[in-house]
FIVEX-961130 format. One record per residue: residue in three letters; residue number from 1; x, y, z of N, C-alpha, C in turn. Coordinates in steps of 0.001 Angstrom, whole numbers. Layout:
// residues N
- ala NUM X Y Z X Y Z X Y Z
...
This chain:
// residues 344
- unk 1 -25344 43959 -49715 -23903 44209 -49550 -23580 44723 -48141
- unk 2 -24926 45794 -47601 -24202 46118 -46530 -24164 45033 -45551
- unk 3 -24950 44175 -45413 -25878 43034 -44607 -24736 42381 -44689
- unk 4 -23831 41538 -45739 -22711 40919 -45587 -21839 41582 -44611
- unk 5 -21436 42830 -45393 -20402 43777 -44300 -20198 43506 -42654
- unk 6 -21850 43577 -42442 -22494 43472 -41041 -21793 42455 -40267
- unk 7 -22233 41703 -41319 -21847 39613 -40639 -20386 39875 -40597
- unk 8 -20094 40179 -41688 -18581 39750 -41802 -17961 40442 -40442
- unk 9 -17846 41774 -40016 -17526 42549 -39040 -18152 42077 -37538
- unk 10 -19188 41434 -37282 -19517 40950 -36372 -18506 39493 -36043
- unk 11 -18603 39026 -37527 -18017 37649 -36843 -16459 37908 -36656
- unk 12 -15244 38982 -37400 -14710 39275 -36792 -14106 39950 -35485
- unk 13 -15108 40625 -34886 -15191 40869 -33190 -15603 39624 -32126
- unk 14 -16557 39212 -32461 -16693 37692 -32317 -15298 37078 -32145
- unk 15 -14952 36931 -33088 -13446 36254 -32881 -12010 36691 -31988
- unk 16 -12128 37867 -32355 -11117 38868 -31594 -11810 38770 -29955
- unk 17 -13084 38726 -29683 -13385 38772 -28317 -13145 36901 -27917
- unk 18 -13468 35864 -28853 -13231 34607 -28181 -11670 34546 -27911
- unk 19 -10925 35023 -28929 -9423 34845 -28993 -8569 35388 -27074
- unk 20 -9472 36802 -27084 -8800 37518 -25686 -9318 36504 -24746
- unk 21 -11099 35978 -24584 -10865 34964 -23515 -9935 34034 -23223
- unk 22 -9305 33815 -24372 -8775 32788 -23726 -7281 32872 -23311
- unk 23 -6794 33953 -24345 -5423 34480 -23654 -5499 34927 -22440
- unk 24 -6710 35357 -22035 -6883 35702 -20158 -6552 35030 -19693
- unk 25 -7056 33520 -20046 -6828 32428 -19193 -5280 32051 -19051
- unk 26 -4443 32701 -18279 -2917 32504 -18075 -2663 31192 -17962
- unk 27 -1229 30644 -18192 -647 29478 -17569 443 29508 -17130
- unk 28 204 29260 -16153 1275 28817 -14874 1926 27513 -14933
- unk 29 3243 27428 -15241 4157 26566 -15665 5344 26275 -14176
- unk 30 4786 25172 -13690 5523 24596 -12394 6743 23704 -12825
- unk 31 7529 24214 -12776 9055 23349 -12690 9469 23105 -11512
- unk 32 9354 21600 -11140 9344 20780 -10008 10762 19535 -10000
- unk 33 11513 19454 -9333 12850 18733 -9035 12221 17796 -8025
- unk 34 13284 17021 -8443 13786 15162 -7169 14749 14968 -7433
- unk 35 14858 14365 -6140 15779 13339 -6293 15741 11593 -6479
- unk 36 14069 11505 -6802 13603 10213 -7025 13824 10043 -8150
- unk 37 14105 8355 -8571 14396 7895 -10247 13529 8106 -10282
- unk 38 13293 8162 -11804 12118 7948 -12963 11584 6307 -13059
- unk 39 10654 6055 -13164 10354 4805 -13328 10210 4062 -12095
- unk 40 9906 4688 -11128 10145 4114 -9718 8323 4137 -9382
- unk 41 8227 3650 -8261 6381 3826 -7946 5951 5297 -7629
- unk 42 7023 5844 -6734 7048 7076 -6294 6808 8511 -7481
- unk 43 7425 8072 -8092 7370 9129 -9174 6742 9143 -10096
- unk 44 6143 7878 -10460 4613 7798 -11236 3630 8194 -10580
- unk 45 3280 7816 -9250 2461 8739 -8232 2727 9977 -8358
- unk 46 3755 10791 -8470 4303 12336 -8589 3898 13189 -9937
- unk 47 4143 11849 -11407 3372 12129 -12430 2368 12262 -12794
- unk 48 1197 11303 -11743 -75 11198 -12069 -601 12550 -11446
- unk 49 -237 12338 -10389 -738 13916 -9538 -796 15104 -11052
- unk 50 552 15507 -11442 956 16826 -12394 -193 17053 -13596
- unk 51 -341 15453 -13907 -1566 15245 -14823 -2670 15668 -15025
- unk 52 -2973 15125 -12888 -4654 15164 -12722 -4344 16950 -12593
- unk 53 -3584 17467 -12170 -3766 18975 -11773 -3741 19710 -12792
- unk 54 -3201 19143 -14193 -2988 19805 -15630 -4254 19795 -15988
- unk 55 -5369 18628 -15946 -6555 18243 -16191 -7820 18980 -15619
- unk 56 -7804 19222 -14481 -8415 19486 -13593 -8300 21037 -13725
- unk 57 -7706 21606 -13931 -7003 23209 -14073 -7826 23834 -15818
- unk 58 -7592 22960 -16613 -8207 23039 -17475 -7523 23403 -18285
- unk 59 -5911 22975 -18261 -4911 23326 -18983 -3921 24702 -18238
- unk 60 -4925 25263 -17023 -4012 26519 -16569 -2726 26364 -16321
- unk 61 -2595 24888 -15338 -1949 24969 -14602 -839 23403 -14853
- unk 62 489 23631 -15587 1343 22575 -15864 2187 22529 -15257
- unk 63 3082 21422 -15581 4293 20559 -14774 5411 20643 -15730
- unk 64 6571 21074 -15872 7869 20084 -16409 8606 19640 -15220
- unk 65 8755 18372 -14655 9171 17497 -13783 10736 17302 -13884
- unk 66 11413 17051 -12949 12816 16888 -13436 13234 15769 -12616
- unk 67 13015 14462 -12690 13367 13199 -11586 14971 13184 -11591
- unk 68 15175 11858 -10747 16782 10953 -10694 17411 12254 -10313
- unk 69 17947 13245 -9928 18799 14297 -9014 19419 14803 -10757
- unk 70 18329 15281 -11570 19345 16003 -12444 19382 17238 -12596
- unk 71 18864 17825 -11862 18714 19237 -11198 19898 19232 -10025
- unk 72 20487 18456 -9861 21650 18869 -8575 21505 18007 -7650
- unk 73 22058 18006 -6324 21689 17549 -4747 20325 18658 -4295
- unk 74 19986 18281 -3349 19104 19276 -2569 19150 20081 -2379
- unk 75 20724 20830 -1997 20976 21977 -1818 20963 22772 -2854
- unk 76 21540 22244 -4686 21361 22791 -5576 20059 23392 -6017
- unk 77 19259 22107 -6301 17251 22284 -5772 17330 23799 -5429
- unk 78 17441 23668 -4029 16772 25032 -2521 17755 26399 -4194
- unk 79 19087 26464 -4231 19585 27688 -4645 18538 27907 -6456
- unk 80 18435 26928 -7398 17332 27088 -8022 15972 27530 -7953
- unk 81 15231 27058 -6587 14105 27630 -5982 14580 28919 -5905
- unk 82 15383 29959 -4791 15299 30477 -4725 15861 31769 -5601
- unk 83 16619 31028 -6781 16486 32266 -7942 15402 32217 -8850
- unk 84 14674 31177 -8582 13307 31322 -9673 12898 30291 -10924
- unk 85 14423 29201 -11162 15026 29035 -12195 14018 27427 -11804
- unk 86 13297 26891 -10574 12707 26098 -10304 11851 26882 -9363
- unk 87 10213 25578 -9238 9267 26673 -8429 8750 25423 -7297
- unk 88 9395 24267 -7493 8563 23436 -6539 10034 22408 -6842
- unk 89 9795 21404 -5268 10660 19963 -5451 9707 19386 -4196
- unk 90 10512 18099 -4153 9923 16957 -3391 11637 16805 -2558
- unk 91 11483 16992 -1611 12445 17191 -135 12271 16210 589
- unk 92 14294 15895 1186 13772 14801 1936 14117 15510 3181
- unk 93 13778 15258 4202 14344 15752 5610 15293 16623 5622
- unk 94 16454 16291 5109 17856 17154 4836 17619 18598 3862
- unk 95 16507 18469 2708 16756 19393 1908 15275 20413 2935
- unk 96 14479 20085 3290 13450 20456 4450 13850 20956 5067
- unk 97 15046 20095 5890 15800 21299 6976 16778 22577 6876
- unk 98 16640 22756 5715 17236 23834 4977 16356 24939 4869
- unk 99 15491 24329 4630 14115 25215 4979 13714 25980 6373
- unk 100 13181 25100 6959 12399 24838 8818 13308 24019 9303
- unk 101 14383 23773 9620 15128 23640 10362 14537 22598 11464
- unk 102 13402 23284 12327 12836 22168 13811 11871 21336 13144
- unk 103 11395 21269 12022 10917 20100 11492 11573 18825 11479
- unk 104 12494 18770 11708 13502 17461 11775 13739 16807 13274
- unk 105 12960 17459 14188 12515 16804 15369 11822 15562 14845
- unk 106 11385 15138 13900 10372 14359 13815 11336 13466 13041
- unk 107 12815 13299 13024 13647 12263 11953 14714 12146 13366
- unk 108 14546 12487 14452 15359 11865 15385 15615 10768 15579
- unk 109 16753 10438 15936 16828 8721 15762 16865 8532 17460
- unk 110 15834 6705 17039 15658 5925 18293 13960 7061 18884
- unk 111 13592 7835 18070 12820 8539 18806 11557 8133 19001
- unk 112 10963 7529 17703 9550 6883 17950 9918 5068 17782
- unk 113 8749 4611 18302 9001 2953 18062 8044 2172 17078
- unk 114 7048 2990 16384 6325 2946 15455 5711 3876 14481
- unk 115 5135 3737 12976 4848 4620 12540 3555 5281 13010
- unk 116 2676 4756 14011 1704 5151 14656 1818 6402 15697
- unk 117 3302 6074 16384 3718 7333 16759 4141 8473 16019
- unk 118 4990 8509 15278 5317 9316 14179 4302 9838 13740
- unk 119 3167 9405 13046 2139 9767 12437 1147 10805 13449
- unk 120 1093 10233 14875 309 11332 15994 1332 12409 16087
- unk 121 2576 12351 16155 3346 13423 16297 3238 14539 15468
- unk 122 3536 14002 14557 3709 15120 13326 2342 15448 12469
- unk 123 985 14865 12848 -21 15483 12817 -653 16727 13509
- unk 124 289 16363 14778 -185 17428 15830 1294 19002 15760
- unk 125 2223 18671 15091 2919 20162 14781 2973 20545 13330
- unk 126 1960 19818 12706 2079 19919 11148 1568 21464 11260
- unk 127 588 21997 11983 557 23558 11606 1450 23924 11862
- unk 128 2270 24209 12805 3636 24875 12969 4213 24557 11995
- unk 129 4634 23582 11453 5707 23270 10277 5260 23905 9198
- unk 130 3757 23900 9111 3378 24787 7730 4077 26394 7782
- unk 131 3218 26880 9322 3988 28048 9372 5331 28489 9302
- unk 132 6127 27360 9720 7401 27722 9857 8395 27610 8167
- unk 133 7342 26951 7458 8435 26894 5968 7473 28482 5228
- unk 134 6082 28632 5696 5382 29733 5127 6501 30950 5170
- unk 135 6492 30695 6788 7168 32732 7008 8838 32523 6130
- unk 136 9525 31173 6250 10609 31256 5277 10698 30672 3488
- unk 137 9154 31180 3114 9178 31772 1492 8810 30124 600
- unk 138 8114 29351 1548 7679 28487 770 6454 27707 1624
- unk 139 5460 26969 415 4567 26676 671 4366 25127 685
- unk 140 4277 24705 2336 4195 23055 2278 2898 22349 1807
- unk 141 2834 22159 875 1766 21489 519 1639 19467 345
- unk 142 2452 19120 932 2436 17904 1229 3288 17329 2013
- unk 143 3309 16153 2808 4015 15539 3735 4029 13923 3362
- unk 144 4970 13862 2325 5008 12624 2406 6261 11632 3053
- unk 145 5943 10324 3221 7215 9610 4458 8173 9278 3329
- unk 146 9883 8983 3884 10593 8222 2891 10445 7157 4140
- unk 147 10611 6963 5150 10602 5542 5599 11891 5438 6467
- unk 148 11826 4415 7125 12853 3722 8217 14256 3655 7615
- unk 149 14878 4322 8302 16509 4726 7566 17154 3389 8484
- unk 150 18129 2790 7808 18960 1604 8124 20364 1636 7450
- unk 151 20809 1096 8431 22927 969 8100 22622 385 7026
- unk 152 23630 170 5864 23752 -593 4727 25245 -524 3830
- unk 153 26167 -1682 4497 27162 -1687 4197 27746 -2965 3362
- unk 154 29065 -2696 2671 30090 -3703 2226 30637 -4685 3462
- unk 155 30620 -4345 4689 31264 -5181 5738 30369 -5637 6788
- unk 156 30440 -6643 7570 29719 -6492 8362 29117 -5470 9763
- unk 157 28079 -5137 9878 27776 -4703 11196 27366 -5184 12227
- unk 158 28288 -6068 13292 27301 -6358 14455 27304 -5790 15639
- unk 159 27828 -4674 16113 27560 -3914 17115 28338 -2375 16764
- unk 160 27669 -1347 17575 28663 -37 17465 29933 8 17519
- unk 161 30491 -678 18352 31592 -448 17827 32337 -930 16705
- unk 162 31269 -1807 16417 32228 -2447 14451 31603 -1430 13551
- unk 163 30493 -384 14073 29888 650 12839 31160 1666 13170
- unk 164 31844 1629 14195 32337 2716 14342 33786 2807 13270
- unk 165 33951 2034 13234 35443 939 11972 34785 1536 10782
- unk 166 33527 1479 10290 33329 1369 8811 33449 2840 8421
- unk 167 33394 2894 7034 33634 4387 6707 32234 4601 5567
- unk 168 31770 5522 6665 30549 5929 6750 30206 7125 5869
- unk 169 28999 6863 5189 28709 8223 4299 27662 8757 5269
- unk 170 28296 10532 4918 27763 11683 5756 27054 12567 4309
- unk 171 25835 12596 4608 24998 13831 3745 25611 15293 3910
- unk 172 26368 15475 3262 27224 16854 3204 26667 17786 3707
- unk 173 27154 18269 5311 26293 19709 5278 24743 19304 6426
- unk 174 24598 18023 6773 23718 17733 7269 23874 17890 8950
- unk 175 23513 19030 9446 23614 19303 11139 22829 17965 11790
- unk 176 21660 17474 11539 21420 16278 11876 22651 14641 12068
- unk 177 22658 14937 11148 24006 13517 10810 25135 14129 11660
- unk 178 25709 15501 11415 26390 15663 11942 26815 15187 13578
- unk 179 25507 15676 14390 25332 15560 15435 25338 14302 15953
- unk 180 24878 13763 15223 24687 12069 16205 26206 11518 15802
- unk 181 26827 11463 14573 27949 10930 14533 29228 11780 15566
- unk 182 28909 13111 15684 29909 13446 17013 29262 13159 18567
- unk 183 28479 12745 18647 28090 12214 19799 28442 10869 19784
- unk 184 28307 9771 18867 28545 8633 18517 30148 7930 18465
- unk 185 31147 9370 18272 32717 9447 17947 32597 8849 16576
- unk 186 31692 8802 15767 31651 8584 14537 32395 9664 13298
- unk 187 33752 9302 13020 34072 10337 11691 33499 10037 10594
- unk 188 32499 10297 10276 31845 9816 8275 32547 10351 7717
- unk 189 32206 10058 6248 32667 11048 5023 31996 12247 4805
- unk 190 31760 12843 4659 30726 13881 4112 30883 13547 2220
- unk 191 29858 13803 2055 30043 13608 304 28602 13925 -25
- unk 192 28205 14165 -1550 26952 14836 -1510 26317 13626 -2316
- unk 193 25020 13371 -1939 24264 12302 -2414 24134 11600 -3863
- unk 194 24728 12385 -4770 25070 12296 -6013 26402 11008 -6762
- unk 195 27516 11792 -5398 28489 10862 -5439 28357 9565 -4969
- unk 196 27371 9309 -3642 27369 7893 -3269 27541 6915 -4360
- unk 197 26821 6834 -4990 26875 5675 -5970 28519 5313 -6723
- unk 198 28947 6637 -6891 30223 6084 -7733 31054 6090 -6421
- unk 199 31209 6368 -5092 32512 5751 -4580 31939 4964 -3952
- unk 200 30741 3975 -3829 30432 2821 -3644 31084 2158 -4815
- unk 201 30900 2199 -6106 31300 1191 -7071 32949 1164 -7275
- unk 202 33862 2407 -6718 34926 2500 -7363 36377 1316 -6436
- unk 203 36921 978 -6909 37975 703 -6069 38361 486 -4916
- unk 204 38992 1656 -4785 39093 2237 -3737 38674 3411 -3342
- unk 205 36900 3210 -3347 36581 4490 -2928 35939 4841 -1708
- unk 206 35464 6261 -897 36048 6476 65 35124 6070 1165
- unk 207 33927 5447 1004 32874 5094 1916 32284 3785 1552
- unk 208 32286 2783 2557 32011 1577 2489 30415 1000 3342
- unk 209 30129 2586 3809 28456 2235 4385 27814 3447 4433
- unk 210 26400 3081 4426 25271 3963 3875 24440 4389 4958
- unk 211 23450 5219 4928 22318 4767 5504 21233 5540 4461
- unk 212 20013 5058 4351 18972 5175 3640 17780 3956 3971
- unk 213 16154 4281 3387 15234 3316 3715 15565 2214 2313
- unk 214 15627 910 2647 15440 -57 1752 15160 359 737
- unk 215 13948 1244 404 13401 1195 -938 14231 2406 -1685
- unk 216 14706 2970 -1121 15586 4251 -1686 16947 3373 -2375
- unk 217 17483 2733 -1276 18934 2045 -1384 18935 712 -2766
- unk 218 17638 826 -3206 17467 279 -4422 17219 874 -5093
- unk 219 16279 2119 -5557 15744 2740 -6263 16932 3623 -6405
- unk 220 18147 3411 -5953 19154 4781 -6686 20385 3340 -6772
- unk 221 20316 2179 -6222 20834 1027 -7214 21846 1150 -6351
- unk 222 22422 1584 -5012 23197 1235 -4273 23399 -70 -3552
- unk 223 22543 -961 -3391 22375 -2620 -2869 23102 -3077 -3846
- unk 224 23588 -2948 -5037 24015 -3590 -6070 25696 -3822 -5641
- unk 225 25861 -2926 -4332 27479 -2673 -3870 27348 -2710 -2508
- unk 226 26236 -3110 -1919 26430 -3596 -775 25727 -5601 -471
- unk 227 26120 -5401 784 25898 -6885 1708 25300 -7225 3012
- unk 228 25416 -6082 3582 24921 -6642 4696 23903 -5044 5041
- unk 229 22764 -5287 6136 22653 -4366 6747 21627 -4394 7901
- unk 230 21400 -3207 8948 20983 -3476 10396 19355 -3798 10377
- unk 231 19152 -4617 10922 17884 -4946 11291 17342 -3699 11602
- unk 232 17525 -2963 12961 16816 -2002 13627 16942 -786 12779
- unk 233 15984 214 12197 16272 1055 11740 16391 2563 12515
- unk 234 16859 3410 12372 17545 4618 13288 16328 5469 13232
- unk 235 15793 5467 12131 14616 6943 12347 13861 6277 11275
- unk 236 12739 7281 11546 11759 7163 10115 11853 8941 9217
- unk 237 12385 8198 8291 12844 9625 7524 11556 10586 6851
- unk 238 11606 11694 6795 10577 12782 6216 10594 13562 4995
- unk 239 9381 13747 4072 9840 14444 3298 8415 15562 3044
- unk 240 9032 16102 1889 8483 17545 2012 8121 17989 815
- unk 241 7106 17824 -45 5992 18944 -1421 6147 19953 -945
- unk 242 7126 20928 -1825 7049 22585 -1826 6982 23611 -3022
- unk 243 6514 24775 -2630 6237 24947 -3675 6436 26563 -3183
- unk 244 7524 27531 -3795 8173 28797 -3684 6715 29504 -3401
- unk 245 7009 30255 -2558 5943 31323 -2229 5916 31957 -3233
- unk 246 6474 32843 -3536 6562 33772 -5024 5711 33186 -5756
- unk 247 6253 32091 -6187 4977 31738 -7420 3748 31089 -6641
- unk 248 4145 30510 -5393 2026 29998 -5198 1215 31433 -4961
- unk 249 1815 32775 -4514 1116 33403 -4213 167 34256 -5377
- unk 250 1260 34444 -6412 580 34670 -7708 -258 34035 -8579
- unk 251 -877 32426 -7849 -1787 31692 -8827 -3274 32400 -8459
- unk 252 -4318 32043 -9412 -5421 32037 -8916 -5796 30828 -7662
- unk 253 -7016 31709 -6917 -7549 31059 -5624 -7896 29634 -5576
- unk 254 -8598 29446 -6428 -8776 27800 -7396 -7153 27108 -7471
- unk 255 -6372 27559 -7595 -5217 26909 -8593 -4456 27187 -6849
- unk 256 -4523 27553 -6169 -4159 27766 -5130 -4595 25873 -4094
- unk 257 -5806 26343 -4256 -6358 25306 -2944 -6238 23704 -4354
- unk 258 -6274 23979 -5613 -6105 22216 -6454 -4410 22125 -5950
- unk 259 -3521 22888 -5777 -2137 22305 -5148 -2108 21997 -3549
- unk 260 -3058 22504 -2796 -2565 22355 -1565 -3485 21095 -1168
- unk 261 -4710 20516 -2033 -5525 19867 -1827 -5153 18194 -2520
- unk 262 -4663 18437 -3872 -3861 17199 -4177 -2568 16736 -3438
- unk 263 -2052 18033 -2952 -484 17939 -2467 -767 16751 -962
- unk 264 -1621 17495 -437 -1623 16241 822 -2160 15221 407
- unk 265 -3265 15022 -81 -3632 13574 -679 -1956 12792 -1279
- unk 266 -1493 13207 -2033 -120 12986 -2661 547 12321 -1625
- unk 267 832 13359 -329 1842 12937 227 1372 11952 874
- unk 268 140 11185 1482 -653 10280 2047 -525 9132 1402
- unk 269 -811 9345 -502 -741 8133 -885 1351 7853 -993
- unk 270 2076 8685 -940 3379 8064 -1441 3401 7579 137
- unk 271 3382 7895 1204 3291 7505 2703 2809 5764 2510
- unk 272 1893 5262 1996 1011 4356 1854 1599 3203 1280
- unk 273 2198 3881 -150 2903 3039 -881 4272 2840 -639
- unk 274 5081 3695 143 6551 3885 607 6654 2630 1506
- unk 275 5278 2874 2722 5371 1320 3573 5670 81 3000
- unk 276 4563 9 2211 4686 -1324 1638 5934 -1211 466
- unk 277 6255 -561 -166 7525 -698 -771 8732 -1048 121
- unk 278 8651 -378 1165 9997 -576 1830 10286 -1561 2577
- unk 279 8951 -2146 2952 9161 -3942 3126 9068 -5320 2586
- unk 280 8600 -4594 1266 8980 -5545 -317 10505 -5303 -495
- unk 281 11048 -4474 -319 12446 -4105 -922 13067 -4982 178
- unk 282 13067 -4817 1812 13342 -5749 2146 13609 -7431 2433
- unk 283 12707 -7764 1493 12204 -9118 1018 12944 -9049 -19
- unk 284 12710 -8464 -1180 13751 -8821 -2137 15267 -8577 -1703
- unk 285 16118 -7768 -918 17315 -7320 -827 17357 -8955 196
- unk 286 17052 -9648 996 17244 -10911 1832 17515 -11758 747
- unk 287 16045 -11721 -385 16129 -12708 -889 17243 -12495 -2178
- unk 288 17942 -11420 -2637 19282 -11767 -3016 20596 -11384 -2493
- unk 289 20265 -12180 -830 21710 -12338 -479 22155 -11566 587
- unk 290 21035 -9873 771 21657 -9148 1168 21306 -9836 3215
- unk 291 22972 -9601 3983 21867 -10301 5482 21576 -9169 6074
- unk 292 20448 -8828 6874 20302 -8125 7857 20558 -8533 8940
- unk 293 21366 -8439 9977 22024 -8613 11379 21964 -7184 12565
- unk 294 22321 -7812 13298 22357 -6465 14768 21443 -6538 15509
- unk 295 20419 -7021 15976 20009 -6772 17009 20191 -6648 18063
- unk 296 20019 -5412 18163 20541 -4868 19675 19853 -5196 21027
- unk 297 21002 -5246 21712 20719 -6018 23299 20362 -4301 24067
- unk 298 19569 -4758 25188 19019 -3803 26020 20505 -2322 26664
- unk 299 21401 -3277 26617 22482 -2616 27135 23116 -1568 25704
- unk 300 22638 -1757 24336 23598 -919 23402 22294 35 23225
- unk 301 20567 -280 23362 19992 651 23024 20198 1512 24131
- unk 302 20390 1749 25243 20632 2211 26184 21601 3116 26048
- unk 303 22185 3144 25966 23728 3563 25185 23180 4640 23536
- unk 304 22702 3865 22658 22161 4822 21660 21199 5530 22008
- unk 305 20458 5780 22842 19411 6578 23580 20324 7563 24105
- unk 306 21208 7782 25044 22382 8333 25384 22609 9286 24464
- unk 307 23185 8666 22718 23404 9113 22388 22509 10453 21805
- unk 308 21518 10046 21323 20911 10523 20457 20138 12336 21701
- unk 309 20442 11878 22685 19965 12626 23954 21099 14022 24154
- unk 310 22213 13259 23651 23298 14531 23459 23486 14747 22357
- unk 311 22852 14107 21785 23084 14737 19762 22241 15720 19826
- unk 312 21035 15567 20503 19397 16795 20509 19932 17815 21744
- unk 313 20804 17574 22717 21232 18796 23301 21867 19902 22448
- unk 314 22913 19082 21670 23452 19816 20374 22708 20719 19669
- unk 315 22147 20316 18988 20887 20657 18463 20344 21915 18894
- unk 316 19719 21485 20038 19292 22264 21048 20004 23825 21052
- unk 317 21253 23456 21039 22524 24465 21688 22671 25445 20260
- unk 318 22805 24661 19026 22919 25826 18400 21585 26586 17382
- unk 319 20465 26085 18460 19346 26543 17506 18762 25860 16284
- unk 320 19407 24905 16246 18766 24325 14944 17570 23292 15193
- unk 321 17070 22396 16317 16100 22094 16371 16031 22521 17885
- unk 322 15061 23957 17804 15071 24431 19717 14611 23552 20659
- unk 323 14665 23917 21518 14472 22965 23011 13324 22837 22661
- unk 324 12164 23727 22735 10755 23909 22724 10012 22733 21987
- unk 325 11037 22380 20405 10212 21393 19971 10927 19836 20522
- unk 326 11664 19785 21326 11891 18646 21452 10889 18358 22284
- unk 327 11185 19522 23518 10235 19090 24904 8733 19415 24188
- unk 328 8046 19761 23297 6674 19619 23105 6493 18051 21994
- unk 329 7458 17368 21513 6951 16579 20690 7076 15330 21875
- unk 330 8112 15507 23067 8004 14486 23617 6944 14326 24652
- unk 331 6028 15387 25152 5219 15898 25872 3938 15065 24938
- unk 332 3708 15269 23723 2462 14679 22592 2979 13310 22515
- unk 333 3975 12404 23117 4657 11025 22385 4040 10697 23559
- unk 334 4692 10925 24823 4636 10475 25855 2825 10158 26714
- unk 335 2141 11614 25937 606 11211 26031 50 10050 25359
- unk 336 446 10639 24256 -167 9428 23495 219 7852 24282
- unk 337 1779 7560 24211 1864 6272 24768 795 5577 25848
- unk 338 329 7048 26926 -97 6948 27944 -1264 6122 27237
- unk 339 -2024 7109 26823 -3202 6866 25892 -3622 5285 25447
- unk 340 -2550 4947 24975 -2536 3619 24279 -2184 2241 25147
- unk 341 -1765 2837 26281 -1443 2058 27381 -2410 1624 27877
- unk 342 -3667 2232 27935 -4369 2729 29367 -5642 1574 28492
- unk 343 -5533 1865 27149 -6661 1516 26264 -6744 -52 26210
- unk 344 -5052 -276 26575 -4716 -2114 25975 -5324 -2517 27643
């Protein structure tokens, strides 16, 4: 009798001690925003990642995902991050520069002439950019591209001054856009990325051209209301895996380096697949209908160089992308070119 007692009392401590291991083992529950659809390539890449890191974690460490912008615009995103109510999103340039601000040296338009440049550039200030979203309360853990931003309108575009006629959507709030369209004498709309779609479809509604990369301008179903758009594209747009300091700092060390270690792989492969998406999308948007036109003569890039030269003085002037990083990214462009010159 006592011998049962024994067992019995052993195997209940036994149990009570397996039970606490494993309640030790905390979980950390990442609520992560986009503005990418669901069902898109991008965001199955975004899913698989949450998976392998749910897997890999050993259950510590989960995802509830929130695609298609139903968490808000970007700016909504950033005010969720920073009450707590979200702990991570996927940023495009605009919601980034809300962040780090001189990271958007690298979405200047007319600035690089390939993604080969782009790619040496922003390899070589990616520590600064880390630091610079670190010291303002978030943790970059990936860099992935959205791609070559292009006009995309209901009317035709064949030179600036017929873009200057159209009525242009402005990313609400965007000091970037801002700048080049007052250098440009461009009045846009301002409107927040949400609305595009319905005053593209409505009537009479209030913007009749876009800009976004091909594969975006489908994947949120805006080509469905346009016709034409520019060959040359203005920038190669940026985006941004973040993840609130507050909560990365409280994970374990492990659960620390599986986000910062998938996060760039992540942003490499959506980089990878964004290319080639965004010149499939171009192939399909030709092949129903849509034309691409404009190529610009030596005399209008000349002129948009101009511009874009007093849009970054702007810039410059009120602190939002400082002198320092213009003149050091063009200082790393301008080597490199050398570089590549010297090699051919």
């Amino acid at each position: 009798m006592v011998l049962k007692k024994l067992l019995s009392l052993t195997t209940l401590l036994a149990t009570i001690f397996l039970t606490a291991g494993i309640q030790a083992q905390e979980i950390y529950t990442l609520k992560f925003a986009t503005l990418i659809p669901a069902d898109t390539a991008w965001m199955k890449a975004v899913d698989v990642w949450a998976q392998d890191i749910t897997h890999k974690s050993n259950g510590r460490r989960v995802f509830k995902i929130y695609s298609g912008g139903v968490m808000g615009d970007e700016p909504d995103v950033l005010r969720k991050l920073r009450s707590q109510q979200l702990q991570g999103a996927f940023f495009t340039g605009y919601g980034a520069g809300r962040i780090f601000s001189p990271a958007r040296v690298l979405e200047m338009p007319f600035f690089f002439k390939d993604t080969s440049e782009s790619d040496h550039v922003r390899d070589l200030l990616m520590p600064d950019i880390e630091k610079g979203f670190r010291e303002n309360g978030y943790e970059l853990i990936g860099w992935p591209e959205v791609g070559f931003i292009h006009f995309f309108s209901k009317q035709p575009i064949r030179s600036l001054d017929e873009l200057k006629t159209r009525n242009i959507w402005l990313w609400q709030g965007d000091p970037l856009g801002e700048a080049f369209a007052g250098a440009a004498g461009i009045a846009p709309i301002p409107l927040s990325i949400v609305d595009v779609y319905t005053q593209l479809s409505a009537k009479h509604g209030s913007i009749d051209t876009v800009y976004n990369a091909p594969f975006g301008v489908m994947a949120m179903q805006w080509h469905t209301r346009l016709h034409y758009a520019t060959n040359v594209p203005l920038t190669n747009a940026l985006g941004a895996l973040v993840i609130d300091s507050r909560f990365y700092n409280k994970l374990p060390a492990d659960l620390q380096l599986l986000l910062k270690t998938t996060g760039k792989d992540l942003g490499i492969l959506i980089t990878r697949q964004g290319r080639i998406d965004n010149q499939r999308s171009i192939e399909i948007l030709k092949k129903n209908g849509m034309e691409f036109q404009w190529d610009w003569n030596e005399s209008e890039w000349q002129q948009l160089l101009e511009l874009r030269d007093k849009a970054a003085a702007k810039l410059a002037g009120t602190g939002y992308i400082p002198q320092s990083y213009f003149d050091r990214s063009r200082k790393i462009l301008d080597a490199y070119r050398q570089t590549k010159a010297a090699h051919k």
